[in-house]
N, CA and C atoms as a LAMMPS dump frame, in Angstrom:
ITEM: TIMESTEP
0
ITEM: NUMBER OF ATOMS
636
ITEM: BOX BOUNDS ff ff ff
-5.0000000000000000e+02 5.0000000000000000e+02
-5.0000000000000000e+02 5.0000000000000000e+02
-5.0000000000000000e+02 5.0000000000000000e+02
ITEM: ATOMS id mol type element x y z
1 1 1 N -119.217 12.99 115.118
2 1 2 C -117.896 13.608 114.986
3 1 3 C -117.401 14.013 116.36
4 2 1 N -116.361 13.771 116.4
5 2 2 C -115.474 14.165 117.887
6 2 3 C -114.735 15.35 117.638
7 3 1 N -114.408 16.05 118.92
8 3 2 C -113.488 16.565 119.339
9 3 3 C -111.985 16.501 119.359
10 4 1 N -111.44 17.428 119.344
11 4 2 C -109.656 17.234 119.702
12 4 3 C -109.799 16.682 120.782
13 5 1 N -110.307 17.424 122.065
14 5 2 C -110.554 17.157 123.253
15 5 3 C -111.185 16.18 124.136
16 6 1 N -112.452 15.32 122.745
17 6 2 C -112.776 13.952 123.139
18 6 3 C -112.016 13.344 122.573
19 7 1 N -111.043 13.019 121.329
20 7 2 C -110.411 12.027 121.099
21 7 3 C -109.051 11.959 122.171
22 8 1 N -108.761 13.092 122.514
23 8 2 C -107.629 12.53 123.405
24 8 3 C -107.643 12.594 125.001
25 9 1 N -109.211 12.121 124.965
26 9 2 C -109.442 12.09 126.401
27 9 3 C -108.851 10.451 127.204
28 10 1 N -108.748 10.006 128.366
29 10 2 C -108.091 8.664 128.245
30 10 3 C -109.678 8.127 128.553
31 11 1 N -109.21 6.693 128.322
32 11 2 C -110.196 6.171 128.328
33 11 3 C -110.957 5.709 129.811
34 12 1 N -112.249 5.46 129.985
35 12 2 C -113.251 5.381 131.071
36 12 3 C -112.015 4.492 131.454
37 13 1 N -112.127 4.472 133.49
38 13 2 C -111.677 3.473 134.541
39 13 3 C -112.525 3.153 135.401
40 14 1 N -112.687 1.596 135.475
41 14 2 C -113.824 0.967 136.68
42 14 3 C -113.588 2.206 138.04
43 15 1 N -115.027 2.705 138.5
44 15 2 C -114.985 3.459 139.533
45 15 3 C -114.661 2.575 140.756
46 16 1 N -113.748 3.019 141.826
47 16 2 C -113.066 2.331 142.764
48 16 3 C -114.545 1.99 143.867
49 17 1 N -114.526 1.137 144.147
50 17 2 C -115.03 0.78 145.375
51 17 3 C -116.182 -0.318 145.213
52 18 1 N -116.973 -0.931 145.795
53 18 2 C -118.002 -2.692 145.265
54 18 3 C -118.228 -2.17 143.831
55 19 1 N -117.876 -3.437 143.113
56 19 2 C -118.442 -3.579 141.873
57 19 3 C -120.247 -3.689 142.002
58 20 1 N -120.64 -3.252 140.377
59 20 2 C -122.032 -3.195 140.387
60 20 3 C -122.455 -4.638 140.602
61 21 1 N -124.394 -4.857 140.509
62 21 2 C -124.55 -5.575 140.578
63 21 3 C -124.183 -6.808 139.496
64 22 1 N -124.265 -6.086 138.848
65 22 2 C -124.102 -7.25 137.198
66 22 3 C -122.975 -7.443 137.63
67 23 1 N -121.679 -6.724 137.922
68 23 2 C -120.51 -7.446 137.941
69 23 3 C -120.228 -8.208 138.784
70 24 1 N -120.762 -8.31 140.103
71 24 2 C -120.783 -9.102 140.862
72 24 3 C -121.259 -10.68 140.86
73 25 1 N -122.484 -10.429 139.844
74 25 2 C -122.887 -11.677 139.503
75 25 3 C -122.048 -12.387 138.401
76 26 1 N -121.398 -11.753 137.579
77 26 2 C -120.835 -12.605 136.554
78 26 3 C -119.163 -13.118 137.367
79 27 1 N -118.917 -12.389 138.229
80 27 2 C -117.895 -12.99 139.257
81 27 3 C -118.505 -14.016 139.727
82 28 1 N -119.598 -14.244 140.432
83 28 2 C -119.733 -15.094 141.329
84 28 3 C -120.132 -16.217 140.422
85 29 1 N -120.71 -16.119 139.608
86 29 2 C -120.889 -17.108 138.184
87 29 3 C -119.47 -17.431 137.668
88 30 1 N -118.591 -17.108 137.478
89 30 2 C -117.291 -17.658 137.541
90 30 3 C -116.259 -18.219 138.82
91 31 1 N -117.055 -17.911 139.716
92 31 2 C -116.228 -18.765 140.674
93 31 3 C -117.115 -19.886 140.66
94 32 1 N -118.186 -20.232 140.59
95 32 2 C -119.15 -21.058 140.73
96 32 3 C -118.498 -22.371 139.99
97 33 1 N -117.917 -21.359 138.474
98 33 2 C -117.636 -22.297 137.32
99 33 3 C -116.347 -23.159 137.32
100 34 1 N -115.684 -22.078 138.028
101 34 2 C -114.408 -22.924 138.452
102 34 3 C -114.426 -23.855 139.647
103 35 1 N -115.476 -23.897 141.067
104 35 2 C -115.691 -24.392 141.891
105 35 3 C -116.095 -25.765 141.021
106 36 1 N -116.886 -25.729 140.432
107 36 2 C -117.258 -26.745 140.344
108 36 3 C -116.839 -27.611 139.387
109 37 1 N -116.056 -27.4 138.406
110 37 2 C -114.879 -27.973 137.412
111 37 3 C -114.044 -28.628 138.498
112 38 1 N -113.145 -27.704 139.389
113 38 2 C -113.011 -28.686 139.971
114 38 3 C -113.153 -29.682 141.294
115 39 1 N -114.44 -29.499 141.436
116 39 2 C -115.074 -30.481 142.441
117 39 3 C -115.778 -32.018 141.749
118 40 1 N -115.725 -31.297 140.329
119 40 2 C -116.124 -32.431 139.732
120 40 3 C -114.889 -33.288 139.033
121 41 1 N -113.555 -32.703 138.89
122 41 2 C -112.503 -33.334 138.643
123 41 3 C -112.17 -34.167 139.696
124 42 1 N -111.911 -33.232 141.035
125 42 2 C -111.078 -33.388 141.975
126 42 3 C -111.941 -34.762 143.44
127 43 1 N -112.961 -33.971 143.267
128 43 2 C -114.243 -34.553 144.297
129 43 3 C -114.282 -33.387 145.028
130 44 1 N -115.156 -33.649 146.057
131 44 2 C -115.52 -32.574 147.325
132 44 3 C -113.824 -32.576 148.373
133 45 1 N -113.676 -33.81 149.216
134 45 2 C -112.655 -33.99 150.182
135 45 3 C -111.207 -33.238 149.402
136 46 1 N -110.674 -33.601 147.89
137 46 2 C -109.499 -33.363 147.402
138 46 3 C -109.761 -31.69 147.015
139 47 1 N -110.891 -31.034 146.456
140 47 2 C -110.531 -29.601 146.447
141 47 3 C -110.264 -29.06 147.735
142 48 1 N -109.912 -27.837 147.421
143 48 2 C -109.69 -26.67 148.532
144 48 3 C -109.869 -25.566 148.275
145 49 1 N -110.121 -24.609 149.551
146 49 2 C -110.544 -23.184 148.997
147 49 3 C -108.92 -22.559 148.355
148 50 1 N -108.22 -23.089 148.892
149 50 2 C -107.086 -22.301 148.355
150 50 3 C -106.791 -22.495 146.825
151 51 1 N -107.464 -23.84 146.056
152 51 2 C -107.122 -24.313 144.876
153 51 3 C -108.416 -23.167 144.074
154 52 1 N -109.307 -22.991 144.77
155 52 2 C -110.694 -22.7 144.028
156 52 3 C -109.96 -21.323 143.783
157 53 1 N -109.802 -20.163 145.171
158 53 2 C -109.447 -18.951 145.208
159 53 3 C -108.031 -19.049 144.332
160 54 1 N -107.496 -19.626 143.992
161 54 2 C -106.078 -19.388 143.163
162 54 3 C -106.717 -19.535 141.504
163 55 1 N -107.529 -20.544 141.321
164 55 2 C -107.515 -20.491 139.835
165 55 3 C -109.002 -19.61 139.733
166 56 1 N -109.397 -19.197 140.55
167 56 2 C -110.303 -18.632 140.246
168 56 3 C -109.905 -17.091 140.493
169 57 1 N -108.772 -16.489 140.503
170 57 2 C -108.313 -14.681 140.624
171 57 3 C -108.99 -14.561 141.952
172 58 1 N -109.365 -14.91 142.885
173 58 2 C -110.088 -14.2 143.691
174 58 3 C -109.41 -14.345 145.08
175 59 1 N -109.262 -13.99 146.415
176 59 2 C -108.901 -14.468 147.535
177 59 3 C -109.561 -15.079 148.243
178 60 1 N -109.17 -16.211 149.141
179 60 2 C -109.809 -16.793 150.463
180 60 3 C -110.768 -16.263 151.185
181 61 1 N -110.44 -14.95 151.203
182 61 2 C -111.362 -14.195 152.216
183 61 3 C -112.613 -14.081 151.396
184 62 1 N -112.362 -13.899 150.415
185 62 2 C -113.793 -13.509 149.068
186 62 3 C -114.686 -14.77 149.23
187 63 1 N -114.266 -16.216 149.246
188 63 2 C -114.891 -16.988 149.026
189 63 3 C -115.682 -17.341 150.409
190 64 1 N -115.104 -16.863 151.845
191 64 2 C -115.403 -17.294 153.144
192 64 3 C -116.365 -16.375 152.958
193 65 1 N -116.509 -15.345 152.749
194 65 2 C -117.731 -13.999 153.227
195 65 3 C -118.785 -14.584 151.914
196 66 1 N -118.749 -15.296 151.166
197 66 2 C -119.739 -15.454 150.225
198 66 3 C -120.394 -16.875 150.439
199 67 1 N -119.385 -17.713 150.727
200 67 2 C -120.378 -19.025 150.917
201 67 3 C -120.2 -19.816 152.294
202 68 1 N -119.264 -18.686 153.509
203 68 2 C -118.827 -19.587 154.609
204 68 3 C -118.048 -20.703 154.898
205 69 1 N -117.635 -21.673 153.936
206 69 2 C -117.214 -22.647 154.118
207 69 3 C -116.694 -23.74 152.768
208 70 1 N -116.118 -24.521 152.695
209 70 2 C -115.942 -25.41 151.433
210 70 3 C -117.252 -26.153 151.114
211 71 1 N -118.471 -26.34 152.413
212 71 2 C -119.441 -27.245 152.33
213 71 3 C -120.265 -25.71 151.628
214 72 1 N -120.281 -25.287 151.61
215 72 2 C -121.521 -23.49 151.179
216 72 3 C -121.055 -23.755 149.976
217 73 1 N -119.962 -23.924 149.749
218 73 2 C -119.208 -23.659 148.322
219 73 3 C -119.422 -24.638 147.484
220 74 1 N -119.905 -25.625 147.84
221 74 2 C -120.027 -27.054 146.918
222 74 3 C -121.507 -26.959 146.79
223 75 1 N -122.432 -26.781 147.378
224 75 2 C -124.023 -26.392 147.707
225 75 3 C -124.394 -25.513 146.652
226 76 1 N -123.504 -24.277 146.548
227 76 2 C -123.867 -23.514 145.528
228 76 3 C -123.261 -23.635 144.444
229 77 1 N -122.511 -24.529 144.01
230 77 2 C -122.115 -25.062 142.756
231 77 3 C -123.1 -26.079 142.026
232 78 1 N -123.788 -26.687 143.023
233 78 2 C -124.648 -27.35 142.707
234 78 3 C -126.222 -27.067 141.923
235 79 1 N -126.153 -25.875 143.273
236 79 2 C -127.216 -25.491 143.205
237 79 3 C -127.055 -24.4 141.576
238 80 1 N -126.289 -23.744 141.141
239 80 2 C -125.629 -23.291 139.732
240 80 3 C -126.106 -24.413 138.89
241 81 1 N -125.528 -25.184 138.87
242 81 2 C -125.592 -26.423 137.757
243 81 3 C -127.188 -26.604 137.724
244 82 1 N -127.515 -26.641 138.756
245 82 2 C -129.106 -26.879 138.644
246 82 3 C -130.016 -25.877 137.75
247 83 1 N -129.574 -24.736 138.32
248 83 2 C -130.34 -23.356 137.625
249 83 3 C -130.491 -23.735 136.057
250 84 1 N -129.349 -23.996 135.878
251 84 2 C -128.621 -24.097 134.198
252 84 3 C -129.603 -25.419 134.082
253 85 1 N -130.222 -26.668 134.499
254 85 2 C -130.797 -27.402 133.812
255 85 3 C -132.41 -26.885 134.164
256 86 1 N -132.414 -26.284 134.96
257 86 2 C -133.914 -26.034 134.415
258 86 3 C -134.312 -24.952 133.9
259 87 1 N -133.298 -23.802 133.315
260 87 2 C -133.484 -23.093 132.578
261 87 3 C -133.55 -23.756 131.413
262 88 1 N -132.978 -24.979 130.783
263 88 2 C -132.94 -25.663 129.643
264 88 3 C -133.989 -26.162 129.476
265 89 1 N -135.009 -26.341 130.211
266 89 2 C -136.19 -27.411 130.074
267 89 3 C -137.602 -26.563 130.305
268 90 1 N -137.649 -25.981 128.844
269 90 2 C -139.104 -24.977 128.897
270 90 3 C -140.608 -26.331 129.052
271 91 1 N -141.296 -25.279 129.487
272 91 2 C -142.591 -26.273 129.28
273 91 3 C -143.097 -26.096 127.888
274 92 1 N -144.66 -26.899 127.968
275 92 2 C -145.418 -26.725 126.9
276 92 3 C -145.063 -27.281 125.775
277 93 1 N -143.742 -28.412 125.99
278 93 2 C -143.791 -29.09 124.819
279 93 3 C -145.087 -30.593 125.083
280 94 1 N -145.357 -30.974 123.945
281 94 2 C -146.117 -32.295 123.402
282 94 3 C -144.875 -33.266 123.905
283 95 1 N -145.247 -34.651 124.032
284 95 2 C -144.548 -35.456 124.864
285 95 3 C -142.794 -36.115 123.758
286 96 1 N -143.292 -35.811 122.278
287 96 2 C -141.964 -36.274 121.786
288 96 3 C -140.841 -34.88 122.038
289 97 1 N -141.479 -34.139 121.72
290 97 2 C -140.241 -32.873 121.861
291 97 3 C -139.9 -32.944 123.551
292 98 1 N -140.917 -32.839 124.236
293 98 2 C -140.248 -32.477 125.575
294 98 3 C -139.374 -33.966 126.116
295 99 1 N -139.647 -35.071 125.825
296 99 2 C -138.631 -36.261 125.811
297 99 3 C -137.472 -36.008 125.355
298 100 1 N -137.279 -35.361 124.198
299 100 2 C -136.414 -35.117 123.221
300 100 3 C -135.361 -33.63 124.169
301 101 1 N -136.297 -32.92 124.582
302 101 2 C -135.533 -32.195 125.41
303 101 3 C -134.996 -32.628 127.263
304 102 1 N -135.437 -33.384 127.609
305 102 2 C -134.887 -34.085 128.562
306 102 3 C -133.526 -34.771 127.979
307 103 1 N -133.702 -35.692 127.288
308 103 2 C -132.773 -36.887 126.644
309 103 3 C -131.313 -35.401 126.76
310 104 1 N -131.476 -34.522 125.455
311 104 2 C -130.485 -33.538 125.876
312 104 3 C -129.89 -32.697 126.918
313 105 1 N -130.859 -32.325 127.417
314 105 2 C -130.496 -31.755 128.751
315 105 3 C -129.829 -32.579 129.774
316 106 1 N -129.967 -33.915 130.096
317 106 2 C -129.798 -34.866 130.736
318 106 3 C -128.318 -35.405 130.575
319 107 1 N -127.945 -35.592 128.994
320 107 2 C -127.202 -35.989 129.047
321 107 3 C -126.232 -35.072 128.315
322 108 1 N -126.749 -33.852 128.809
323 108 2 C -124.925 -32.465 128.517
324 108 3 C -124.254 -32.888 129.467
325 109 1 N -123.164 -31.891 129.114
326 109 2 C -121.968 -32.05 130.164
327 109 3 C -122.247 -31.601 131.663
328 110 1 N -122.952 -30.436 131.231
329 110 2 C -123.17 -29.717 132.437
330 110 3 C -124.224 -30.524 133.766
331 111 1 N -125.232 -31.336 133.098
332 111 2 C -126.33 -32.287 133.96
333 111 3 C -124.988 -33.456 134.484
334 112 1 N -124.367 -33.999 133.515
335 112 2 C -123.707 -34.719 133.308
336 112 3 C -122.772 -34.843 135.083
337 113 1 N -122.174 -33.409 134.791
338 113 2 C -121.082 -32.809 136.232
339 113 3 C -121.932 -32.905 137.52
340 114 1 N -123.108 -32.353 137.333
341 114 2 C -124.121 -32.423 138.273
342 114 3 C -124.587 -33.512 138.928
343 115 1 N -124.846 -34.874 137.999
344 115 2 C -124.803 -36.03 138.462
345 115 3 C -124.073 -36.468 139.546
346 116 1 N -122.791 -36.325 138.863
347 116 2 C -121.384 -37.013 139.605
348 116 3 C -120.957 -36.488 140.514
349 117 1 N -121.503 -35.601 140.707
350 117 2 C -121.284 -34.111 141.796
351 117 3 C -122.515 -35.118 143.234
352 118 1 N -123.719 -34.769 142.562
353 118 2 C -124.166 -35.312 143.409
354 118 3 C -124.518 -36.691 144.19
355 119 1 N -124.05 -37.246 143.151
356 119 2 C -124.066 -38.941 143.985
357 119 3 C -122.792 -39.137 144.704
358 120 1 N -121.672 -38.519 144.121
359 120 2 C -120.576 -39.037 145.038
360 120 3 C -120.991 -38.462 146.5
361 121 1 N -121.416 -36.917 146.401
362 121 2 C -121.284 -36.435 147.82
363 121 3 C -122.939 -36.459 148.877
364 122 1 N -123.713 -37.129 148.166
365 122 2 C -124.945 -37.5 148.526
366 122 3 C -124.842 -38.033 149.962
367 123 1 N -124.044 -38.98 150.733
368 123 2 C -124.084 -39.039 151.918
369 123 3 C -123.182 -37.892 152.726
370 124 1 N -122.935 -37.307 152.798
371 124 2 C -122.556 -35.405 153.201
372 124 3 C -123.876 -34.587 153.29
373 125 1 N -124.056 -34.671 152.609
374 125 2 C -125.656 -33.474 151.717
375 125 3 C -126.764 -34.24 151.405
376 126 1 N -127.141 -35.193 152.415
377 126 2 C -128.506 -35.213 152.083
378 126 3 C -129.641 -34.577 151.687
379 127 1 N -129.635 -33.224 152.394
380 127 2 C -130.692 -32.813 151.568
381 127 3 C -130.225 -31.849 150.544
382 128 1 N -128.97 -31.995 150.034
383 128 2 C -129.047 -31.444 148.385
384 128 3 C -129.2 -32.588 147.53
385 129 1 N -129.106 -33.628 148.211
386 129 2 C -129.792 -35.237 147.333
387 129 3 C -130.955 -34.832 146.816
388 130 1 N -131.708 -34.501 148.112
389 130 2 C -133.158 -34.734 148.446
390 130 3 C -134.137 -33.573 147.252
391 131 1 N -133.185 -32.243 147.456
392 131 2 C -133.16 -31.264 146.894
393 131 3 C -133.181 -31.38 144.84
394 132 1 N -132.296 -32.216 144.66
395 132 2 C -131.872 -32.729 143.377
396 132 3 C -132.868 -33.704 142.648
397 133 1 N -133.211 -33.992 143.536
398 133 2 C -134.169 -35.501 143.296
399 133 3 C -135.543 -34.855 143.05
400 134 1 N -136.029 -33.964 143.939
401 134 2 C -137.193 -33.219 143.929
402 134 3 C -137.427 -31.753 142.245
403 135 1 N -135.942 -31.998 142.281
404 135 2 C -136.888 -30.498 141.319
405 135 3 C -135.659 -30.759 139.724
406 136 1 N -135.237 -32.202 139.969
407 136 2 C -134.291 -33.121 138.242
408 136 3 C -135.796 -34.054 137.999
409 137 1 N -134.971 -35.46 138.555
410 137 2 C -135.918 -36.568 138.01
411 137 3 C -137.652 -36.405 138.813
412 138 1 N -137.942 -36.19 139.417
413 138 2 C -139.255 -36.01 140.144
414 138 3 C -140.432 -35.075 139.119
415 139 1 N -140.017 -33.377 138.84
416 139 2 C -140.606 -32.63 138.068
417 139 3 C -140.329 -33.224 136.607
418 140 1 N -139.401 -33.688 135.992
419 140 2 C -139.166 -34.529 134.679
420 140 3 C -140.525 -35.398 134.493
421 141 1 N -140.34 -36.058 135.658
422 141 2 C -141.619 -37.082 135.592
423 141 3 C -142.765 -36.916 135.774
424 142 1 N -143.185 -35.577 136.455
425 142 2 C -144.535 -35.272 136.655
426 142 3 C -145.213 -34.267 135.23
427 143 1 N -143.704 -33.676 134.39
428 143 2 C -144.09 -32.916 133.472
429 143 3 C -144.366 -34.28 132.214
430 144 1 N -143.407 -35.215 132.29
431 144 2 C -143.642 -36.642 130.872
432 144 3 C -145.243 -37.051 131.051
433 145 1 N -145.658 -37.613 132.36
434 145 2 C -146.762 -37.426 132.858
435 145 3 C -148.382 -36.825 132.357
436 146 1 N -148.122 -35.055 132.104
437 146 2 C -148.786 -34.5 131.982
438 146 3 C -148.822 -34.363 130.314
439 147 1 N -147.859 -34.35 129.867
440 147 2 C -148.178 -33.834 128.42
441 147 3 C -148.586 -34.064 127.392
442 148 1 N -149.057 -34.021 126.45
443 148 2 C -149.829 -33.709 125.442
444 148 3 C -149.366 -35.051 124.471
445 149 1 N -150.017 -36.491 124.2
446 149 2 C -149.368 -36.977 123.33
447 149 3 C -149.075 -38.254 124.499
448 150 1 N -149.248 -38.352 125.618
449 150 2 C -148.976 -39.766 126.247
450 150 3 C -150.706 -40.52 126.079
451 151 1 N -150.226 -41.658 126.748
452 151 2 C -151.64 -42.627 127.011
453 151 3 C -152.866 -42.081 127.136
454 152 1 N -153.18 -41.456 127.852
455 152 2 C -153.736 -40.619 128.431
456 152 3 C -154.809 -39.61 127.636
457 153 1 N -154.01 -39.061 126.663
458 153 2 C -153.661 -38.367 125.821
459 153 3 C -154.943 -36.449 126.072
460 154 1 N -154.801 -36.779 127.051
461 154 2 C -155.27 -35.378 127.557
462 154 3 C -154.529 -33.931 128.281
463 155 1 N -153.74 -34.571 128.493
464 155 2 C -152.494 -33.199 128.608
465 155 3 C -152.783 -33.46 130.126
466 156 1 N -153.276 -33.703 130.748
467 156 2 C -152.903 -33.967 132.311
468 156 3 C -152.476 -34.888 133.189
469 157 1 N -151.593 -34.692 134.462
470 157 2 C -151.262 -35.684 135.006
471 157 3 C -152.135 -36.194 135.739
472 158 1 N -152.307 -37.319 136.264
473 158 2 C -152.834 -38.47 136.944
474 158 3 C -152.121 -39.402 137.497
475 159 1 N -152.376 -40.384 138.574
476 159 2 C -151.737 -41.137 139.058
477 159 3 C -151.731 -42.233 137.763
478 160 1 N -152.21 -42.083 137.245
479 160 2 C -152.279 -43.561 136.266
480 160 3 C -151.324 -43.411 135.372
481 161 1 N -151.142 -41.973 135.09
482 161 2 C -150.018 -41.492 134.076
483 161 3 C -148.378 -41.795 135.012
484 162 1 N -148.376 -41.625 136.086
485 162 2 C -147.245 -41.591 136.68
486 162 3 C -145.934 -43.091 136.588
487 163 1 N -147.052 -44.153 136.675
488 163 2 C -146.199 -45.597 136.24
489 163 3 C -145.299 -45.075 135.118
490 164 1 N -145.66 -44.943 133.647
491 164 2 C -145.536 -45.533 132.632
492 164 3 C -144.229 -44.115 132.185
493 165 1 N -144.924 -42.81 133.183
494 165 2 C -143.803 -42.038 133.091
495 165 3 C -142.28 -41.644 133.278
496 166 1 N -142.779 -42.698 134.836
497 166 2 C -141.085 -43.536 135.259
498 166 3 C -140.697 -44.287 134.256
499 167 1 N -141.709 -45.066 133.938
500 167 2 C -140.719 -46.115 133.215
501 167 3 C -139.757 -45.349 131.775
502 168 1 N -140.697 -44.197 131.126
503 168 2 C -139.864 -43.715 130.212
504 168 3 C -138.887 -43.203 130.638
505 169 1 N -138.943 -41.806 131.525
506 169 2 C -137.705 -41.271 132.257
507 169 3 C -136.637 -42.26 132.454
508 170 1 N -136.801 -43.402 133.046
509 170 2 C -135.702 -44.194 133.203
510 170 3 C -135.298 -44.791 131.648
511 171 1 N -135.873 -44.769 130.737
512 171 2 C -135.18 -45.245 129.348
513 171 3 C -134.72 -44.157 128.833
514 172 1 N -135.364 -42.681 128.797
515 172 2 C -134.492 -41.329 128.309
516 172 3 C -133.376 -41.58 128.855
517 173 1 N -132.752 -42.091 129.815
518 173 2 C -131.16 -42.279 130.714
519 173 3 C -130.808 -43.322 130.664
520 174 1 N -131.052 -44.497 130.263
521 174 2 C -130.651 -45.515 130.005
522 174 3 C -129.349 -45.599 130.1
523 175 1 N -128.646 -46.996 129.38
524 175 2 C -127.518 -47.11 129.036
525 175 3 C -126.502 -45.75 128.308
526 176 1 N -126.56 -45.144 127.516
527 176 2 C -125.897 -44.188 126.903
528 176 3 C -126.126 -42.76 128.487
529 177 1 N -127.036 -42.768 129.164
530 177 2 C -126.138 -41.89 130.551
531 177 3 C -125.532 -42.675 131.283
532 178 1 N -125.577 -44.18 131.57
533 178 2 C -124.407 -44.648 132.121
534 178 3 C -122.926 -44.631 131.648
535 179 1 N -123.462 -44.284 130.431
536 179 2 C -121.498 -44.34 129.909
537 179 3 C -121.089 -42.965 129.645
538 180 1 N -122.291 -42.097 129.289
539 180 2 C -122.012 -40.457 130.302
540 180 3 C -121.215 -40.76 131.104
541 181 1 N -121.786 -40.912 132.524
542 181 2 C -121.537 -40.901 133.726
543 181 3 C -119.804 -41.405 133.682
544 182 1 N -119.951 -42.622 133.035
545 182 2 C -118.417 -43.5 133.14
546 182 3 C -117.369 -42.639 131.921
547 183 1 N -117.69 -41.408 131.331
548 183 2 C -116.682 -40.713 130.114
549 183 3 C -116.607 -41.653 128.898
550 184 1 N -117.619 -43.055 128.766
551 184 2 C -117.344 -43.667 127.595
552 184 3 C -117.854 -42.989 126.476
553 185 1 N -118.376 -42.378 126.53
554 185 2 C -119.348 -41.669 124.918
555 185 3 C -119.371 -40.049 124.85
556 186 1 N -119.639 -38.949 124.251
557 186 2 C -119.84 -38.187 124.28
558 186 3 C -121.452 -37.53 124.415
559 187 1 N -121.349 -35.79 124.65
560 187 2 C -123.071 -35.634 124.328
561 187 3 C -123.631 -35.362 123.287
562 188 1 N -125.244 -36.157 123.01
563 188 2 C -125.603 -36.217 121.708
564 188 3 C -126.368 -35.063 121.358
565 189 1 N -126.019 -34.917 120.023
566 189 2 C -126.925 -33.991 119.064
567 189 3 C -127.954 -33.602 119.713
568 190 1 N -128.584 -32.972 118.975
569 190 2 C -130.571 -33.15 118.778
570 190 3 C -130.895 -33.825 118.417
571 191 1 N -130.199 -34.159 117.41
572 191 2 C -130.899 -35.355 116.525
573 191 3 C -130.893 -36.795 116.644
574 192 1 N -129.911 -36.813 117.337
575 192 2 C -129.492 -38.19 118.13
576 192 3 C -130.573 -38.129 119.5
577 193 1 N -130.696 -36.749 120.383
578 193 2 C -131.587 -37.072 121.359
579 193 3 C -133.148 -37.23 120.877
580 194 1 N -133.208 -36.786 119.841
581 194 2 C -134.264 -36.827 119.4
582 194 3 C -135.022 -38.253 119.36
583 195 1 N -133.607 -38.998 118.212
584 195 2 C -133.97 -40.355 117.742
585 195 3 C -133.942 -41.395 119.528
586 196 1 N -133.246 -41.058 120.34
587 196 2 C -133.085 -41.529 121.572
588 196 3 C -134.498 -41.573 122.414
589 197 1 N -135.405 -40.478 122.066
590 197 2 C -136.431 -40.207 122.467
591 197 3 C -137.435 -40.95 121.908
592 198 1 N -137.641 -41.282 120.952
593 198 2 C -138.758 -41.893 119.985
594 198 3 C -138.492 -43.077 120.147
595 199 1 N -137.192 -43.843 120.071
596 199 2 C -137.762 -45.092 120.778
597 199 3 C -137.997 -45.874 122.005
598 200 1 N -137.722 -44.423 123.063
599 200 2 C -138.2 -44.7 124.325
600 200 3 C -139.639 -44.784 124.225
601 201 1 N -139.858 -43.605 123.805
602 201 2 C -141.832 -43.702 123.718
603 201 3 C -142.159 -44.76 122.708
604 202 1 N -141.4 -45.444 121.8
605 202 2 C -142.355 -46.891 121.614
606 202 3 C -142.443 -47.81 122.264
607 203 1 N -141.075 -47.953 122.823
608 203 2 C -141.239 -48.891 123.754
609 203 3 C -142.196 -49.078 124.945
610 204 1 N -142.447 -47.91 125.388
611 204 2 C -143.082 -47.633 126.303
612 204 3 C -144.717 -47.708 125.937
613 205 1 N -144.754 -46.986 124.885
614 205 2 C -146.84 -47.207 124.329
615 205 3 C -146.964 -48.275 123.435
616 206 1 N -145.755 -49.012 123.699
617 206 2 C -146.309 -50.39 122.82
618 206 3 C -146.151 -50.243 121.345
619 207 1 N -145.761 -49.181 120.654
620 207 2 C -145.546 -49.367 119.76
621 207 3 C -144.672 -49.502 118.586
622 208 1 N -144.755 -49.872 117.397
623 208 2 C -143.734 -50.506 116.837
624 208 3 C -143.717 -49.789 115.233
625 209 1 N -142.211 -49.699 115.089
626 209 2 C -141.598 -48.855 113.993
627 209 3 C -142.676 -49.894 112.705
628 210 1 N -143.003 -49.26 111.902
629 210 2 C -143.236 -49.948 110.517
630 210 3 C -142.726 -50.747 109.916
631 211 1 N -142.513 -52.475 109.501
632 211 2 C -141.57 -52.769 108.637
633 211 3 C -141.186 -52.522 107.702
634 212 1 N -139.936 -52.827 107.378
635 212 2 C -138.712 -51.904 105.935
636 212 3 C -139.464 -53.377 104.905
């Protein structure tokens, strides 16, 4: 029960001067979001800080003291998009689920932006190539590798495991992320990555659906 005196008190006002930490981060997580919408519309060369700082509420000066430059600013958009896919990709799955969770992760929108993000501007940023390559498709393949349910079938990686792991990784992306990549298709289900997944791994261990 309230008061006369609490109900007609006015209501709380943000205290003047740096926002907290949380708020700071969910700002900078929204400029991130808009940076990179449109760097991935626009490309790297056609955005600008003035396009980013306008649709993003914020000023020029905000974005220079935070990332230095349009090249800082594309780095950490990247590097965002990245966070977001390997927060998506827990360990400890057995080799159909964690296929099954690549196949999705891989081919959201968000991996999706990330792609196109990074191959166009890959000769600029080599080592956010290098960077991309090392901790997307590289750890993908060393985790398909290791898990529970390949050739192997001991839950660890080995060089012997590593062939057959490329070769799946490259069928989880197959044709249907090339037409990702090109806007021909949309992103699939679970259940679609799922089914996307299972017949990568037959193909791959040789084996074959039951006849109808």
């Amino acid at each position: 029960m309230t008061t006369d005196e609490e109900s007609t008190r006015p209501p709380a006002t943000r205290r003047p001067g740096r926002p907290r930490k949380g708020e700071q981060a969910a700002r900078r997580a929204e400029l991130l979001d808009v940076a990179t919408r449109l760097f991935g519309a626009r490309g790297f060369d056609a955005t600008t800080i003035e396009a980013v700082a306008k649709e993003a509420g914020v000023t020029k000066r905000t974005i220079y003291q935070q990332f230095t430059d349009k090249a800082g600013l594309f780095v950490a958009a990247v590097e965002s998009l990245h966070a977001h896919e390997r927060e998506a990709q827990p360990g400890g799955e057995d080799l159909e689920a964690l296929a099954t969770r690549i196949v999705h992760t891989l081919h959201s929108d968000q991996a999706v932006t990330l792609h196109r993000l990074v191959i166009a501007e890959a000769p600029q940023f080599p080592d956010l190539a290098a960077t991309f390559y090392a901790r997307g498709p590289a750890a993908s393949i060393e985790a398909l590798a290791a898990a529970p349910g390949g050739p192997l079938g001991d839950g660890a990686a080995s060089k012997d495991a590593r062939p057959w792991a490329e070769a799946l990784y490259t069928l989880l992306l197959g044709e249907p992320h090339r037409r990702r990549l090109l806007g021909l298709q949309g992103a699939p289900t679970l259940a679609q990555a799922r089914d996307h997944a299972r017949g990568a791994i037959q193909v791959v261990l040789g084996h074959r659906p039951p006849a109808l």
